[in-house]
C-alpha positions as CSV (number, residue, x, y, z in Angstrom):
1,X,39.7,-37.2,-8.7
2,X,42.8,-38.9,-9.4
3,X,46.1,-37.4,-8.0
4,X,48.3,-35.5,-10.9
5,X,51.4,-37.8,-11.1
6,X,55.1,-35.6,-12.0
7,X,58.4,-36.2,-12.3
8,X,60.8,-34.5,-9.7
9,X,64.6,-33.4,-10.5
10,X,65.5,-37.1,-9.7
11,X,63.1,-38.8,-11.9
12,X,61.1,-39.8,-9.5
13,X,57.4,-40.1,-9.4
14,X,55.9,-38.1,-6.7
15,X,51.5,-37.2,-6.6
16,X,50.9,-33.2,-6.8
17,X,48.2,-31.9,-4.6
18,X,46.7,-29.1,-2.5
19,X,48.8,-27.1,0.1
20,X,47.2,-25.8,3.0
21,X,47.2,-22.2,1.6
22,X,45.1,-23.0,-1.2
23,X,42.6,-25.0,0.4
24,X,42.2,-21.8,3.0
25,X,42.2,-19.2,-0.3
26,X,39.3,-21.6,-1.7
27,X,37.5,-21.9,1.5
28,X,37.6,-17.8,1.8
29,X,36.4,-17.6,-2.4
30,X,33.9,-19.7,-1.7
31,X,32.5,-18.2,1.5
32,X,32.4,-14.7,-0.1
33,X,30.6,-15.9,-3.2
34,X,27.6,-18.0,-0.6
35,X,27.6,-14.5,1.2
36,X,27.3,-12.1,-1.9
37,X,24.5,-15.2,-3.4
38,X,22.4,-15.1,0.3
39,X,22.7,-10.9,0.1
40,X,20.8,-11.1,-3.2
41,X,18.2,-13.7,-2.0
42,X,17.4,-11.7,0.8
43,X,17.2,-8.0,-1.5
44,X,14.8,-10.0,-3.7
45,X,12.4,-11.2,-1.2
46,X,12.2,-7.6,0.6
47,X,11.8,-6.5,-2.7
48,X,8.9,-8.5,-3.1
49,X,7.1,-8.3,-0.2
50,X,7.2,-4.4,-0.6
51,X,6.0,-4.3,-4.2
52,X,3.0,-7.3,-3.0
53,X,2.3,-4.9,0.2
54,X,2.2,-1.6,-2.6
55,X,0.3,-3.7,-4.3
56,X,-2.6,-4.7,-1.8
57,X,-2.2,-1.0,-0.8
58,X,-3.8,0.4,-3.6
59,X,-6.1,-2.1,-4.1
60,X,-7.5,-0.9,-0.6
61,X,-7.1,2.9,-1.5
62,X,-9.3,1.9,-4.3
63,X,-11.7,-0.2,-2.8
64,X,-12.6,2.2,-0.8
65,X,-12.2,5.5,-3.6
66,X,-14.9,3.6,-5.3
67,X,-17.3,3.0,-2.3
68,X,-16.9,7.2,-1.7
69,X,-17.3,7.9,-5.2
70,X,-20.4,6.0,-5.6
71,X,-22.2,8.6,-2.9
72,X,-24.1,11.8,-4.0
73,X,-21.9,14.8,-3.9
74,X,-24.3,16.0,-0.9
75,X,-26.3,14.9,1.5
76,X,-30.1,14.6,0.2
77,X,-31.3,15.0,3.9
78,X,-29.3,18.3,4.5
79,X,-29.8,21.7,3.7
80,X,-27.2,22.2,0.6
81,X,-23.4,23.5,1.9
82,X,-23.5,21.0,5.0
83,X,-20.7,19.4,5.7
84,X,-19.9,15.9,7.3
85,X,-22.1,13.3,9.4
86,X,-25.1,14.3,10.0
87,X,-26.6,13.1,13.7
88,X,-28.8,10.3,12.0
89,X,-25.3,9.1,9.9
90,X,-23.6,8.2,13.9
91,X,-24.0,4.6,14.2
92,X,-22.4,1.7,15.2
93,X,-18.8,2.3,13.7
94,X,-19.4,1.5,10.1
95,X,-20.0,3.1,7.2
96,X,-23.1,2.0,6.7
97,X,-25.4,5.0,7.4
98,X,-23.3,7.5,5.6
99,X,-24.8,8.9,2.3
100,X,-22.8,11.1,0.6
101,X,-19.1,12.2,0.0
102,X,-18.0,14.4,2.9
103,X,-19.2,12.0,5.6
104,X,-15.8,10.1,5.2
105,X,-14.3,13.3,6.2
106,X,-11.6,12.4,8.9
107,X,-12.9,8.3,8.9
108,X,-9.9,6.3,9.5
109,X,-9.8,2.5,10.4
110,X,-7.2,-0.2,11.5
111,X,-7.4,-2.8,10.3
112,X,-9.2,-1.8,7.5
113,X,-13.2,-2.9,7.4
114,X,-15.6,-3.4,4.9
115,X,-18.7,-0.8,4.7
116,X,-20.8,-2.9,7.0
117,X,-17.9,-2.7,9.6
118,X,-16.7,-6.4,9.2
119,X,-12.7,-6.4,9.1
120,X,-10.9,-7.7,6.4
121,X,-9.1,-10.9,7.6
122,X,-4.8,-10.5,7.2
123,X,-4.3,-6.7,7.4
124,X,-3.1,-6.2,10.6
125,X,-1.0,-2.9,11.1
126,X,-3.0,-1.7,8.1
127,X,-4.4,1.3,8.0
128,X,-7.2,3.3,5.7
129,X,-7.9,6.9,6.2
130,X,-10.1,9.9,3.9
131,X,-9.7,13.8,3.9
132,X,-12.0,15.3,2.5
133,X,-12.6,19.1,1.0
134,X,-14.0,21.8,-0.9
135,X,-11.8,23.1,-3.3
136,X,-11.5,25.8,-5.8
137,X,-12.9,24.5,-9.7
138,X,-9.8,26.4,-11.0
139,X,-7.1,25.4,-8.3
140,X,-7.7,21.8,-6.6
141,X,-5.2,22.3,-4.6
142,X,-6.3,25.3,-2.6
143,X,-8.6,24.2,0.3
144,X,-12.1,26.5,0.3
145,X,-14.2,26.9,3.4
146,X,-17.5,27.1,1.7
147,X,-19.1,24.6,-0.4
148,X,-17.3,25.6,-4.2
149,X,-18.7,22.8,-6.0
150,X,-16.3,20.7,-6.2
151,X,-14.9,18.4,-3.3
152,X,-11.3,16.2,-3.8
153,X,-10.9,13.2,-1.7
154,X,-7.7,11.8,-0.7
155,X,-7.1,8.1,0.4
156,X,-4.3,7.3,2.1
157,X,-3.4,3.3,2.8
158,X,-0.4,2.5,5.5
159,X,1.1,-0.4,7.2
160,X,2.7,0.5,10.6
161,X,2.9,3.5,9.9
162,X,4.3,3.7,6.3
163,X,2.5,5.2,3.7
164,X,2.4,2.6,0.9
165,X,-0.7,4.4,-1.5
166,X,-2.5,7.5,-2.0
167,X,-5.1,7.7,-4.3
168,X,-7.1,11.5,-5.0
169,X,-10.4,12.3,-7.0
170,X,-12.6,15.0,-7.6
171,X,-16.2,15.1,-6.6
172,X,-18.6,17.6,-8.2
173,X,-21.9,18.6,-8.0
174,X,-22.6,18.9,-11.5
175,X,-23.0,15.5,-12.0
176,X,-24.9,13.3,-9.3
177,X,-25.7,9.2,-10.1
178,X,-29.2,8.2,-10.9
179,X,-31.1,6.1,-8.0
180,X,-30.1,2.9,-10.3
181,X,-26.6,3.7,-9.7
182,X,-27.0,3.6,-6.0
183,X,-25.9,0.9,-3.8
């Protein structure tokens, strides 16, 4: 840019420019603005990451809601009432021998694993855990000792520690899937 030209009180031509203190008081603006700009970057990709990690968090919870839901209300080789695994469901760590609703009772797996037991590849610090319990039909909310009909299951999904989704559903036996429906 080309200097500003004036006149001084003696007619003479003299170039205008910077002083020092405005150079520094630009400086300072501008630093402040790159600062306040960076601030922003960072908030958006934290942002991100913990929408994507919400995201992939219920996609487990439901992953695995659908794998419990899919199961008989109770188990076929039980007397009715029975509750949890049954000595011939205790395996090799997976989920592979379990064969109705209540036997994910209490399961919990990091990193998370498919029903076979395999792990699922880029979840480390990820965590998948299942309550299950009786309920009362008019109150799902109050926990019943004895088999009511009706059983809620609660999936929790965290990473290092964090809870990120919880997913609930209701189980009853008033409605069981036909062997076609079976996995």
């Amino acid at each position: 840019m080309a200097p500003r030209l004036r006149y001084d009180m003696e007619r003479r031509l003299v170039a205008g420019a910077f002083t020092l203190v405005e150079a520094i008081v630009s400086i300072v603006i501008v630093g402040v603005m790159l600062v306040a700009a960076l601030n922003t970057v960072a908030a958006s990709q934290t942002t991100q990451r913990k929408m994507s990690d919400r995201n992939r968090a219920m996609l487990l919870a439901q992953d695995l809601m659908s794998e419990i839901l899919r199961q008989p209300y109770e188990d076929p080789d039980y007397a009715p009432g029975s509750f949890g695994l049954g000595a011939d469901e205790v395996g090799d760590g997976s989920r592979a021998l379990w064969e109705d609703v209540d036997d994910y009772d209490g399961w919990k797996a990091s990193p998370p694993q498919q029903k076979d037991g395999t792990l699922l590849a880029g979840f480390d610090g990820w965590t998948r855990g299942v309550v299950v319990n009786w309920v009362q039909g008019n109150d799902i909310t109050a926990v019943s000792g004895v088999d009511t009909g009706v059983k809620r299951i609660v999936v929790t999904v965290t990473r290092d520690n964090l809870p990120l989704a919880t997913l609930e559903a209701l189980r009853t036996n008033a409605w069981d899937y036909g062997p076609e429906e079976q996995e």
